[in-house]
C-alpha positions in Angstrom: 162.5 110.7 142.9 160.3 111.3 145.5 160.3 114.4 148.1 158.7 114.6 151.4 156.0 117.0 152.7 158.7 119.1 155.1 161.0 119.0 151.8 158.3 120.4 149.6 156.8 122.5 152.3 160.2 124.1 152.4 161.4 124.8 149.2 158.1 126.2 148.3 157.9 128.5 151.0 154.8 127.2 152.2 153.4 125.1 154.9 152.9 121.2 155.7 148.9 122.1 156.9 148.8 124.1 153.5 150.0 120.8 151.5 147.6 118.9 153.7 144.4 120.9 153.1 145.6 121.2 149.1 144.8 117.5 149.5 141.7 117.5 151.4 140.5 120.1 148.7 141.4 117.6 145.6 143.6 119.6 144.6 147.0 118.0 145.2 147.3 114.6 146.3 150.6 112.8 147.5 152.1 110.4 145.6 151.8 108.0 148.4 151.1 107.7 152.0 154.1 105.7 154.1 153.0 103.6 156.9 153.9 106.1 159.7 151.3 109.0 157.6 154.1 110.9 156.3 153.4 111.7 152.8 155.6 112.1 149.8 155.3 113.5 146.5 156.7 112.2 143.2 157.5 114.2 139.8 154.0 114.2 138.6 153.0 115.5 142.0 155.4 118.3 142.0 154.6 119.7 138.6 151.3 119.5 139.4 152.5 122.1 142.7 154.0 124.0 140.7 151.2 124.5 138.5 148.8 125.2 141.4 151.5 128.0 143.2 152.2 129.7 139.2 148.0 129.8 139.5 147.6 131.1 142.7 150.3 133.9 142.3 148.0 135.1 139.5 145.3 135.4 141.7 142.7 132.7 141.3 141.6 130.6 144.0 141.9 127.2 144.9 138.1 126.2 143.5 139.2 127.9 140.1 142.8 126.6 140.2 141.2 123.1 140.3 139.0 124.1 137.5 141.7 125.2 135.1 144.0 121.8 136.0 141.1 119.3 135.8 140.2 121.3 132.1 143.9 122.2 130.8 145.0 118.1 130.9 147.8 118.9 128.3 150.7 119.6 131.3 153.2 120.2 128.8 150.9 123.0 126.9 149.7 124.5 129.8 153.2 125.0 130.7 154.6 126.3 127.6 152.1 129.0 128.0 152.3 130.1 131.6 155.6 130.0 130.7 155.5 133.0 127.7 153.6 134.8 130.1 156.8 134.5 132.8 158.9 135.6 130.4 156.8 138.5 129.3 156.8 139.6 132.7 160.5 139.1 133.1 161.0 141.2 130.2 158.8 144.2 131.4 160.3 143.8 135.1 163.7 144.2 133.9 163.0 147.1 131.6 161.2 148.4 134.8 164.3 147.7 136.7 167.0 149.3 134.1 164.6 152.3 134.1 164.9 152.9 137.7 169.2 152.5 137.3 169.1 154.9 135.4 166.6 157.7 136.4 168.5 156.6 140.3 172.0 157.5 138.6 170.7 160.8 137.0 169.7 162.0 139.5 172.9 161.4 141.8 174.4 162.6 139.1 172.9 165.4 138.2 172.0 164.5 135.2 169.4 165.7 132.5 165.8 163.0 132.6 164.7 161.2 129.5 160.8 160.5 130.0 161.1 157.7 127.7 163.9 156.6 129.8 162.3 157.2 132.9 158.8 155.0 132.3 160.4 152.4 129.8 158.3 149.4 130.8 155.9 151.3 132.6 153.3 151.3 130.0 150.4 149.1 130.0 149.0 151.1 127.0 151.7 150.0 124.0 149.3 149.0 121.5 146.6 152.2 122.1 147.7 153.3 118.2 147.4 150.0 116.3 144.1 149.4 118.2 143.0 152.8 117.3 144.1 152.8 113.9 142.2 149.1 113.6 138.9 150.1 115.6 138.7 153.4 116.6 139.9 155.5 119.3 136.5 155.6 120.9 137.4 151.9 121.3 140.4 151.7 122.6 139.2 154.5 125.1 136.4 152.0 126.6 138.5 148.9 126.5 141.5 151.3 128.6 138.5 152.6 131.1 136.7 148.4 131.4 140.4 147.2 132.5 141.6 150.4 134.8 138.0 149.3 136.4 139.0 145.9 137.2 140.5 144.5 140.9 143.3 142.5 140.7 141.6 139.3 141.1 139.3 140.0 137.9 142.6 141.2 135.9 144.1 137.9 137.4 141.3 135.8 136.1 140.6 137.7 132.6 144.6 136.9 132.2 143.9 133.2 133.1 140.8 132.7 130.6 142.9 134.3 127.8 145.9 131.5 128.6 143.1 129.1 128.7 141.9 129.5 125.4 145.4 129.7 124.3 146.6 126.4 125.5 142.9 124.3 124.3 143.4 126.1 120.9 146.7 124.9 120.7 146.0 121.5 122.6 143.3 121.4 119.3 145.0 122.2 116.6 147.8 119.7 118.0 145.5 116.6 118.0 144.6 117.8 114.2 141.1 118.3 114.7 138.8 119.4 112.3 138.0 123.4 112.1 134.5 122.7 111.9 133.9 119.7 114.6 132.0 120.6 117.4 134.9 121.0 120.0 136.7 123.0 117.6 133.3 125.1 117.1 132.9 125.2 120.8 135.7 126.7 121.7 135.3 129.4 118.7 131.9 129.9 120.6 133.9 130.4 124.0 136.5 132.9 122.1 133.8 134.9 120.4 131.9 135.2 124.1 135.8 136.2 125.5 136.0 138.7 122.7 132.8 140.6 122.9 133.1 140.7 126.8 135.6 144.0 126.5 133.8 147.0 125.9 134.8 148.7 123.1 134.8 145.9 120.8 132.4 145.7 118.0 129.2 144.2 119.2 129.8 144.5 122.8 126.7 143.6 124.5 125.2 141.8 122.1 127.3 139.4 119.5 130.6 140.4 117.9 130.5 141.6 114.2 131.3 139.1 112.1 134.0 141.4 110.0 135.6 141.9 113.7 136.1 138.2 114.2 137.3 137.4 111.1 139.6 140.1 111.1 140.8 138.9 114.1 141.2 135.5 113.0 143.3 136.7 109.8 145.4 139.1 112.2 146.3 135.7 114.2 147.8 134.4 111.1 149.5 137.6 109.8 150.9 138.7 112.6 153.9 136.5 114.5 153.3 138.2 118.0 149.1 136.4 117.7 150.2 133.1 116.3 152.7 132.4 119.1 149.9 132.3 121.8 148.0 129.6 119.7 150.9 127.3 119.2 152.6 128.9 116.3 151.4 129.3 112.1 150.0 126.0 112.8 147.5 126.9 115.9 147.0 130.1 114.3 145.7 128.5 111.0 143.6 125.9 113.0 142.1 129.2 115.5 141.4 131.4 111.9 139.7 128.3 109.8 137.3 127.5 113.3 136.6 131.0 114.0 135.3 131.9 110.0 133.6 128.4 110.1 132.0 129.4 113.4 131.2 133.4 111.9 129.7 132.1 108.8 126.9 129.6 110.8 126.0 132.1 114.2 127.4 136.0 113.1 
């Protein structure tokens, strides 16, 4: 099936010139081109759109949205995790959305407020005790300040690097690599660089602990909630066995 420009233009709430510069830029090209210059776009074309629109709604530009397709070739990867991400965010919107039913019908009702009714889903900081308990509340107190700090667009792109990793540690562990190869080693290179970049962490500034990334790399594996943004037990297992291979040569 193919759709044409005006078709796509429309049910993406976009523009034809839009679709036209996407493909001056490299970043979306048409399927083909008919004789009379109209273009048209096929399935692989417009999952590739969709891709680019689910990147540009979290902020990143068009150079960096070409960076992250042209690097994250496993579509159907990439997808699965932009995809847990949506449905966190539907999750927390909805719980957002039932929190302002109610507080709305309390109040035309006269009813008594629940606070934990009233900000259910409002709170970015759900974890601040088990990072406290793990690390310190001095910790968790710089990690909360470094991303109340951040614009949108560096929240945006923080978010993007972490689904990065994600999907190329999954993408990995998928094509059965070995732990200690040197793409599996260079992306525990890139994931210890990502770690040590939030203040707060052990060895910010200088090179993560070694005890902090292995730690991490065990938690990955113990914990369900870590293991599903690598893939599953399997990703997890491939992410832990990289990153103590990577701690015991550089940490």
């Amino acid at each position: 099936m193919e759709a044409s420009i005006q078709e796509v233009a429309r049910l993406t709430g976009t523009t034809s010139r839009t679709l036209r510069h996407y493909d001056a830029v490299g970043l979306l090209r048409p399927s083909r081109v008919g004789d009379n210059g109209y273009r048209w776009y096929d399935d692989d074309a417009l999952v590739r759109l969709q891709r680019v629109l689910l990147l540009r709604d979290l902020g990143l530009g068009l150079a960096e949205i070409r960076r992250v397709l042209d690097r994250e070739t496993d579509e159907a990867a990439a997808l699965r995790r932009h995809l847990a991400w949506l449905e966190a965010e539907q999750d927390r919107l909805a719980r957002q959305a039932a929190s302002v039913h109610r507080t709305l019908t309390a109040r035309e009702n006269g009813d008594t407020l629940m606070a934990a009714d009233v900000f259910d889903g409002f709170d970015h900081t759900q974890y601040e005790e088990e990072v406290a308990q793990r690390w310190g509340a001095d910790a968790y107190a710089a990690s909360d300040a470094w991303w109340r700090g951040l614009s949108e667009a560096e929240r945006a792109g923080w978010k993007a690097e972490t689904e990065r990793l994600g999907a190329e540690w999954a993408a990995a562990a998928e094509a059965g690599l070995d732990p200690t190869s040197d793409p599996a080693q260079e992306l525990a290179r890139r994931h210890v660089a990502w770690l040590g970049s939030v203040p707060g962490t052990p060895g910010h500034g200088t090179a993560p602990v070694t005890g902090y990334v292995t730690g991490l790399a065990d938690m990955y594996v113990a914990d369900e909630r870590f293991a599903r943004s690598y893939g599953g037990a399997r990703g997890a297992a491939f992410v832990r066995a990289a990153l103590h291979a990577y701690a015991a040569r550089h940490l």
